[in-house]
C-alpha positions as CSV (number, residue, x, y, z in Angstrom):
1,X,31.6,31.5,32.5
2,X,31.3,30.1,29.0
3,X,28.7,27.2,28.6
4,X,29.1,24.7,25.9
5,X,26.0,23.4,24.0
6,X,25.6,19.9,21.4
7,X,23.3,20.8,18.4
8,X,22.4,18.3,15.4
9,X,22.2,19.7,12.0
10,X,18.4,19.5,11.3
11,X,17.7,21.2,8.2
12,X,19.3,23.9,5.7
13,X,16.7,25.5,3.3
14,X,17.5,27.8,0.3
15,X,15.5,30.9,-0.2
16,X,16.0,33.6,-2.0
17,X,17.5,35.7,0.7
18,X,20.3,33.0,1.3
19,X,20.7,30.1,3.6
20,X,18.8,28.9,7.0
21,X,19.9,26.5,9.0
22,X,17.8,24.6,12.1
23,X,19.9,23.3,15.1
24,X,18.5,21.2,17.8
25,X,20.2,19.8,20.8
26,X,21.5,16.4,20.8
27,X,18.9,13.6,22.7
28,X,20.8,10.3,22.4
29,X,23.3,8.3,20.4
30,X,26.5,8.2,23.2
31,X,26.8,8.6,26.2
32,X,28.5,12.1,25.4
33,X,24.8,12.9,23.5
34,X,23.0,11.4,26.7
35,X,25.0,14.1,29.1
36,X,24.5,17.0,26.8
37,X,20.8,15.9,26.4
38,X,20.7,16.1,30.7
39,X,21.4,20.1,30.6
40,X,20.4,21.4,27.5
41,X,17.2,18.9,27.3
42,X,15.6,21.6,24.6
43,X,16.0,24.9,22.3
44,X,17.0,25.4,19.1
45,X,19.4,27.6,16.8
46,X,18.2,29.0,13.9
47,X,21.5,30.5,11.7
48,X,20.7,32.5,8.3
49,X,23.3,33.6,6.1
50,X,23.9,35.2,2.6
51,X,27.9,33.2,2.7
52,X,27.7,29.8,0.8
53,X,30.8,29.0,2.0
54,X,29.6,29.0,5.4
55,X,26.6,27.7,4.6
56,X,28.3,24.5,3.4
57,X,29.9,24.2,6.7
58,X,26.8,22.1,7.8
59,X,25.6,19.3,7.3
60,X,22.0,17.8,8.2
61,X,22.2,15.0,10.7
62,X,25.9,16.2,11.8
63,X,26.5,17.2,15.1
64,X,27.9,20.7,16.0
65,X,29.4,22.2,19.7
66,X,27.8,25.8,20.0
67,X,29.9,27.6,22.8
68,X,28.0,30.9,24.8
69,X,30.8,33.3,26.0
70,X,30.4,36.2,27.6
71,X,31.9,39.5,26.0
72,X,33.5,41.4,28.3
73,X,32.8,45.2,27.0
74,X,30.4,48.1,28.8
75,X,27.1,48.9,27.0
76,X,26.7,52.0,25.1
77,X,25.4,55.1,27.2
């Protein structure tokens, strides 16, 4: 069953290996913020990446839906 998250943008910092971005879940703002806040009241999501473009996809302070889905494959033996 997939479960859909709301993370806010919090920071992207430069380093020399590439790009980090910090996500947070969303606390307040709508009422849509307010309902995500009720089942995902903590956590974060912490992205790095060496792709600018991809990188430049976020923005601090925007808001972002994160979707978990489960991959249907067998381990490796």
């Amino acid at each position: 069953m997939p479960v859909r998250a709301k993370f806010r943008c919090d920071s992207i910092t430069q380093n020399e290996h590439g790009t980090s971005i910090t996500l947070y879940p969303v606390t307040s703002g709508s009422d849509e913020n307010e309902k995500f806040y009720k089942y995902t009241p903590a956590g974060s999501v912490e992205l790095s990446t060496i792709n600018a473009a991809a990188a430049k996809q976020f923005v601090p302070g925007a808001e972002y839906y994160v979707d978990f889905t489960p991959v249907d494959s067998t381990p490796a033996a």
